[in-house]
FIMAR-489582 format. One line per field, with one value per residue (C-alpha): chain; residue in one letter; x, y, z; residue number from 1. Coordinates in steps of 0.05 Angstrom, whole numbers. Layout:
BEGIN
chaine: (A:...)
residu: (A:...)
x: (X:...)
y: (Y:...)
z: (Z:...)
num: (NUM:...)
//
This chain:
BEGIN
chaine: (A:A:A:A:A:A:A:A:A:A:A:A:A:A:A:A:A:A:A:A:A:A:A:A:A:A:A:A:A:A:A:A:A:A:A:A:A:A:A:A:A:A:A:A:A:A:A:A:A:A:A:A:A:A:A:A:A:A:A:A:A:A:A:A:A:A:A:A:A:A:A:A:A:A:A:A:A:A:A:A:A:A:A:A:A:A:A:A:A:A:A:A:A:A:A:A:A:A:A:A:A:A:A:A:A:A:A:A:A:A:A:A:A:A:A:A:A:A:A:A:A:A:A:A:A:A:A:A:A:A:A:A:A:A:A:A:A:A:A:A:A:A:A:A:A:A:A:A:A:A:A:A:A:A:A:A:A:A:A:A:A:A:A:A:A:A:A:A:A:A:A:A:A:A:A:A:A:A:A:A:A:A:A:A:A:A:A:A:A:A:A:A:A:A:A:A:A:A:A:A:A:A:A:A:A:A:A:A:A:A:A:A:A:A:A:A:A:A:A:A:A:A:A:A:A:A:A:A:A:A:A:A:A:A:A:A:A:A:A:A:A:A:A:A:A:A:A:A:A:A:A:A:A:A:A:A:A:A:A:A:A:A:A:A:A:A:A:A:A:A:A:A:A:A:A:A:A:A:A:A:A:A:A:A:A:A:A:A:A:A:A:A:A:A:A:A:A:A:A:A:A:A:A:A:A:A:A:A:A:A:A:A:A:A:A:A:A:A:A:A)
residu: (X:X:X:X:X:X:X:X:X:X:X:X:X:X:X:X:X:X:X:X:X:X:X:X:X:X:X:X:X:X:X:X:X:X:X:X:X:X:X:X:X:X:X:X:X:X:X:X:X:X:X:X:X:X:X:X:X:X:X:X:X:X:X:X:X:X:X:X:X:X:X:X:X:X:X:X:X:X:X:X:X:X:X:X:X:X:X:X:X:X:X:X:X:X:X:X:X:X:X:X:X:X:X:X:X:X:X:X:X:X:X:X:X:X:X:X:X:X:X:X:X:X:X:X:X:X:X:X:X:X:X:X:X:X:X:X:X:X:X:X:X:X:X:X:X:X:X:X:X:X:X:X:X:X:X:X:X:X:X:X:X:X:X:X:X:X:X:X:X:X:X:X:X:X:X:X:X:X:X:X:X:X:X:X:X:X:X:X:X:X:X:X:X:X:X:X:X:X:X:X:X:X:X:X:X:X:X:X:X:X:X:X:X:X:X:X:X:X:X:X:X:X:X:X:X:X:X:X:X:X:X:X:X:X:X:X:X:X:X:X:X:X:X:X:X:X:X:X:X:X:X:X:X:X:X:X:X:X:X:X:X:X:X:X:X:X:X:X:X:X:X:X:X:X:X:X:X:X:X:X:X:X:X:X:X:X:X:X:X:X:X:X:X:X:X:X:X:X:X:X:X:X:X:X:X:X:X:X:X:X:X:X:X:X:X:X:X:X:X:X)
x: (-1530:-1472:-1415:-1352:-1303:-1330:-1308:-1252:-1220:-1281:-1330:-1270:-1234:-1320:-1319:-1249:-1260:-1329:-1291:-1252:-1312:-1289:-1236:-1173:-1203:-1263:-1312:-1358:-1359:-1419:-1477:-1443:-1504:-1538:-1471:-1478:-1548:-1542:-1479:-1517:-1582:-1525:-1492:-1566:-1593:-1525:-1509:-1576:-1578:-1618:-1671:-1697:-1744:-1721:-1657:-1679:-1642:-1581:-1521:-1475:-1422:-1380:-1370:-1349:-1300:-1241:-1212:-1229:-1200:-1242:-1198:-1209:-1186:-1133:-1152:-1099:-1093:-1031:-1085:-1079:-1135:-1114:-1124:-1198:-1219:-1225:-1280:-1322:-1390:-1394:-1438:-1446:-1407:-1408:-1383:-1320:-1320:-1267:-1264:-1215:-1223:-1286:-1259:-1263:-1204:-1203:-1147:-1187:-1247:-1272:-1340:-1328:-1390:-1427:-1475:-1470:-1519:-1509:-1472:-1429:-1382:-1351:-1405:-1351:-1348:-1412:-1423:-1376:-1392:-1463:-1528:-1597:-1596:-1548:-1588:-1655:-1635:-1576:-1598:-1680:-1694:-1650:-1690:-1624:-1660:-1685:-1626:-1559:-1519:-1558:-1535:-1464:-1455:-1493:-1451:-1387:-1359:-1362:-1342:-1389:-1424:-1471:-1510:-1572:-1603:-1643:-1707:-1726:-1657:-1639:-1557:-1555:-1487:-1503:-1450:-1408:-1385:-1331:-1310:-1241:-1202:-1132:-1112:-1069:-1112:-1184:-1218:-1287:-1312:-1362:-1390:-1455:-1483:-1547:-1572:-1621:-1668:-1715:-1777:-1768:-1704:-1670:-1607:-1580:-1531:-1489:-1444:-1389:-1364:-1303:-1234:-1170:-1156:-1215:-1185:-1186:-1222:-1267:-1334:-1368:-1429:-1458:-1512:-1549:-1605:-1648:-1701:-1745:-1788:-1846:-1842:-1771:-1741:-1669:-1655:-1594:-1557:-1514:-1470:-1425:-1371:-1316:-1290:-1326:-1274:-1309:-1383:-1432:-1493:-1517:-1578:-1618:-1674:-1711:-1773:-1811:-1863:-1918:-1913:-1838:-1814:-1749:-1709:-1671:-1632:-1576:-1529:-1500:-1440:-1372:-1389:-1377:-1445:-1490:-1548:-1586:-1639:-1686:-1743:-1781:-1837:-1880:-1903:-1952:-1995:-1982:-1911:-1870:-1825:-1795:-1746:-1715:-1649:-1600:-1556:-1509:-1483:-1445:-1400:-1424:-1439:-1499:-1542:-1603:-1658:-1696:-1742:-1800:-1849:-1884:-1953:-1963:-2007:-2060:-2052:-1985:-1950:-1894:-1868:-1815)
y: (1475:1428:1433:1433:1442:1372:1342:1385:1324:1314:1366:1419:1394:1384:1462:1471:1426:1456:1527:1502:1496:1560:1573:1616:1677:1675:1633:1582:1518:1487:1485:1518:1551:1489:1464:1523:1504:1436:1457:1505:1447:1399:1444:1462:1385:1346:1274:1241:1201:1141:1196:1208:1151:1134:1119:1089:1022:1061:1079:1115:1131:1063:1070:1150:1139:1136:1202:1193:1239:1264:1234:1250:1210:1243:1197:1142:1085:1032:985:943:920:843:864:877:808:794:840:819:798:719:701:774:804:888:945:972:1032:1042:1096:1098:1149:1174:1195:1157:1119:1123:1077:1016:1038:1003:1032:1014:964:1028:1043:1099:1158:1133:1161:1139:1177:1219:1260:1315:1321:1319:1374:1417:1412:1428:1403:1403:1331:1350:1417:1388:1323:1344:1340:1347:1281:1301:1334:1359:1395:1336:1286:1307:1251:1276:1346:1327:1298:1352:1407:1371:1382:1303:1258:1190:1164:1198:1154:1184:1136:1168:1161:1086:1064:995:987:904:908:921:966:950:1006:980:1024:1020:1056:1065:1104:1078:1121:1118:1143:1181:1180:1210:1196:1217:1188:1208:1158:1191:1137:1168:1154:1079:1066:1001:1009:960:990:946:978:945:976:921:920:890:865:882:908:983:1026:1076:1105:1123:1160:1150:1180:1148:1195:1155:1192:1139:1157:1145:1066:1068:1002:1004:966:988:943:952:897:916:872:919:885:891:961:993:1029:1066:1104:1095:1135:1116:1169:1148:1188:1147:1172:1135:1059:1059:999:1007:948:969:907:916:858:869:815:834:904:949:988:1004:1037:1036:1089:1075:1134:1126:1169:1139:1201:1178:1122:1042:1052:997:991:929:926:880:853:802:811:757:777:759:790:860:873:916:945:982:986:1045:1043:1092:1089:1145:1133:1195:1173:1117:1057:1049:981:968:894:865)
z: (-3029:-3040:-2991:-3048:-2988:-2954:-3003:-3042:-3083:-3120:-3120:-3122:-3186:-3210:-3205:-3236:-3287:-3302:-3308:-3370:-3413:-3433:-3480:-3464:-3515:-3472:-3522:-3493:-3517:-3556:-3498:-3446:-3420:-3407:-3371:-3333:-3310:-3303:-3253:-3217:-3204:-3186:-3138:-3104:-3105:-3071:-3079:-3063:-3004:-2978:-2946:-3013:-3037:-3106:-3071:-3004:-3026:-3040:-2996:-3034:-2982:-2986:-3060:-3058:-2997:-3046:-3066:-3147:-3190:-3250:-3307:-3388:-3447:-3498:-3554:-3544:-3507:-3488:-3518:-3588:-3627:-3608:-3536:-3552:-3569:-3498:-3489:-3556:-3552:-3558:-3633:-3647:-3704:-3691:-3713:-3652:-3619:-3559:-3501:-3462:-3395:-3433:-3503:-3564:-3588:-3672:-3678:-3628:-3671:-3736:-3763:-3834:-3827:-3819:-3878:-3914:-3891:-3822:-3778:-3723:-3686:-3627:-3589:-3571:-3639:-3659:-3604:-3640:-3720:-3692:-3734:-3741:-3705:-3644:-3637:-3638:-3590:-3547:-3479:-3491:-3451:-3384:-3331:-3296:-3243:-3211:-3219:-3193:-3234:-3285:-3266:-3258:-3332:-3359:-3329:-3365:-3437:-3443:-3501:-3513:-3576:-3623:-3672:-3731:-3767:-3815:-3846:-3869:-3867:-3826:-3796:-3799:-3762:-3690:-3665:-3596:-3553:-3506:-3450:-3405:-3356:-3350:-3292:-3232:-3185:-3168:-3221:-3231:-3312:-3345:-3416:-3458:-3506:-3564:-3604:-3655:-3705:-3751:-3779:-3784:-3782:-3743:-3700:-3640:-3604:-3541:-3491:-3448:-3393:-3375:-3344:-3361:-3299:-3252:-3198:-3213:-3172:-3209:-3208:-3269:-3285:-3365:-3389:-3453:-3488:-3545:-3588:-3628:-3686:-3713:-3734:-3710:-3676:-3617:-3582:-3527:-3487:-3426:-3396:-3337:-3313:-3288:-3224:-3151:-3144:-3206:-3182:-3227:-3240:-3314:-3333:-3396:-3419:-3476:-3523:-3572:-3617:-3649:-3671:-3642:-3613:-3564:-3523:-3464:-3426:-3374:-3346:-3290:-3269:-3233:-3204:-3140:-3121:-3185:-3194:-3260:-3288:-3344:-3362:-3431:-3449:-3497:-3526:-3588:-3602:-3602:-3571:-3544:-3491:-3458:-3409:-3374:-3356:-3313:-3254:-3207:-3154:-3087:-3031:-3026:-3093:-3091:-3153:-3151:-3215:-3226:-3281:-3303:-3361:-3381:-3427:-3452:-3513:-3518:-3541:-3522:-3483:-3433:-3418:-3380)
num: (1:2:3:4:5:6:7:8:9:10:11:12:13:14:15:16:17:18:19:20:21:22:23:24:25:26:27:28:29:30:31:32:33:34:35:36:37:38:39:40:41:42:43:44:45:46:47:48:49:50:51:52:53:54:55:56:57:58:59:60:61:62:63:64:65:66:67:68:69:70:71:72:73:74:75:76:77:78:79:80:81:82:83:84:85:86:87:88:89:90:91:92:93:94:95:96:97:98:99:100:101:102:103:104:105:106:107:108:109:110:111:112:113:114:115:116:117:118:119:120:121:122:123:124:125:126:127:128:129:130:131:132:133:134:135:136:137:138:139:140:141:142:143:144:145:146:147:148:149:150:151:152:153:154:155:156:157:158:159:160:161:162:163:164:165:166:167:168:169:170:171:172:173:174:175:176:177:178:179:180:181:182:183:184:185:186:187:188:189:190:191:192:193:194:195:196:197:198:199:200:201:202:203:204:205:206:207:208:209:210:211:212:213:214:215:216:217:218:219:220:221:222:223:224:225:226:227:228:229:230:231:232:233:234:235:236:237:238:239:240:241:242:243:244:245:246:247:248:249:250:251:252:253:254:255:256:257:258:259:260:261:262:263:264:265:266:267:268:269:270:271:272:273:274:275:276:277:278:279:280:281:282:283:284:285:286:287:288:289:290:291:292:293:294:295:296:297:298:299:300:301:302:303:304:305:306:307:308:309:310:311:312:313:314:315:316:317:318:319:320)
//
């Protein structure tokens, strides 16, 4: 069992902040069940440490010293659009969507390259207008009872991205998800994130996780779920170049039925201590998955790759 008390400015305001996924009349909010679960796994698995294999490479300790506070977005941010040129992709013209401490900002946003019968938007939001997409996909890929970052996002009411593509329908424009922090005090975010492309459809998706001035002290942990389908092409980016105060664990988890093709590719540049997680089940015939990536480092920078790919079904293929 986890020892909240050892560590009462972060796993305490974890359990108080967990406790608010209820509403003041007493109504849960949408998944609260799972939360529940995914609290009570992270609570019995602890913070993995370098005893475990998968994180053997790993030494956590120097990037949780700092007392982070678990911070949440309202929505706004002290932020103009002009600011965000900074942090655009060189030669790629994309679709904008901002969060700030975790939550979506609309007015940084601009979707209107979007197609129509697409849909791109807040996951919190999502979450709560409910769906035959959200309730089908929400969470399905995240074995939280053997991951405790995993765990720890699940058990949160979290805000992120959620993207559907439907059936046969191809978004040109990829679409950039830039994410910031603005909090004079360390800093511990969460986000989560769906990304849903149906039978044949085509969606790129890039997210940045930068810093205006790289010298804020945060730790984030994002979690990305992608569900391919059949004939159905994403390809998912992640570039990270926060500052070597700003540490991470991002967690990818990816299912692709038959004939799917899926590109995951993280950059790693100025960064604290990362560690990156990539699981893909390739769960029906002639599936593709590459994989691959590019970090630089120096000083003490540290960053860890995990990556496993899971051939369910003949005939499928993995490359890096």
């Amino acid at each position: 069992m986890l020892d909240v008390q050892s560590r009462p400015d972060l796993f305490g305001q974890a359990a108080q902040e967990f406790d608010r996924a209820f509403s003041g009349d007493g109504a849960p909010r949408p998944f609260a069940e799972k939360r529940r679960e995914a609290r009570d796994h992270f609570e019995r698995l602890g913070l993995p440490t370098r005893k475990l294999e998968a994180w053997k490479y790993t030494d956590l300790r120097p990037a949780l010293k700092d007392e982070y506070a678990f911070v949440q977005g309202d929505g706004t941010s002290s932020l103009s659009a002009d600011d965000l040129t900074a942090f655009a992709v060189p030669g790629v013209d994309a679709a904008r969507l901002v969060l700030v401490n975790g939550t979506v900002v609309p007015a940084l946003s601009d979707l209107s390259a979007m197609p129509e019968g697409t849909t791109v938007s807040s996951l919190r939001e999502a979450t709560e207008e409910g769906g035959a997409v959200i309730s089908e996909y929400f969470g399905r890929f995240t074995e939280v009872d053997q991951d405790a970052f995993a765990a720890l996002n699940s058990a949160f009411d979290l805000d992120g991205y959620f993207v559907h593509v439907p059936k046969n329908a191809e978004v040109e424009t990829p679409l950039h998800v830039i994410h910031l922090v603005e909090n004079d005090a360390p800093a511990f975010v969460q986000t989560r994130h769906l990304i849903v492309a149906e039978d044949n459809a085509r969606v790129r998706v890039i997210e940045s996780y930068v810093s205006r001035d790289g010298e804020r002290r945060q730790f984030g942990n994002h979690l990305t779920e992608i569900a391919a389908g059949p004939g159905a092409e994403v390809r998912h980016v992640r570039i990270q170049d926060e500052g070597d105060n700003a540490h991470q664990v991002t967690t990818v988890n990816v299912y692709q039925d038959r004939d799917s093709q899926v590109r995951t590719h993280t950059f790693t540049f100025a960064s604290g201590t990362v560690r990156n997680n990539t699981a893909a089940v390739l769960d029906g015939p002639g599936g593709t998955h590459t994989v691959g990536g590019l970090y630089i480092l120096h000083g003490d920078q540290h960053v860890d790759t995990h990556t496993l790919i899971d051939h369910e079904a003949p005939g499928c293929e993995s490359k890096n």
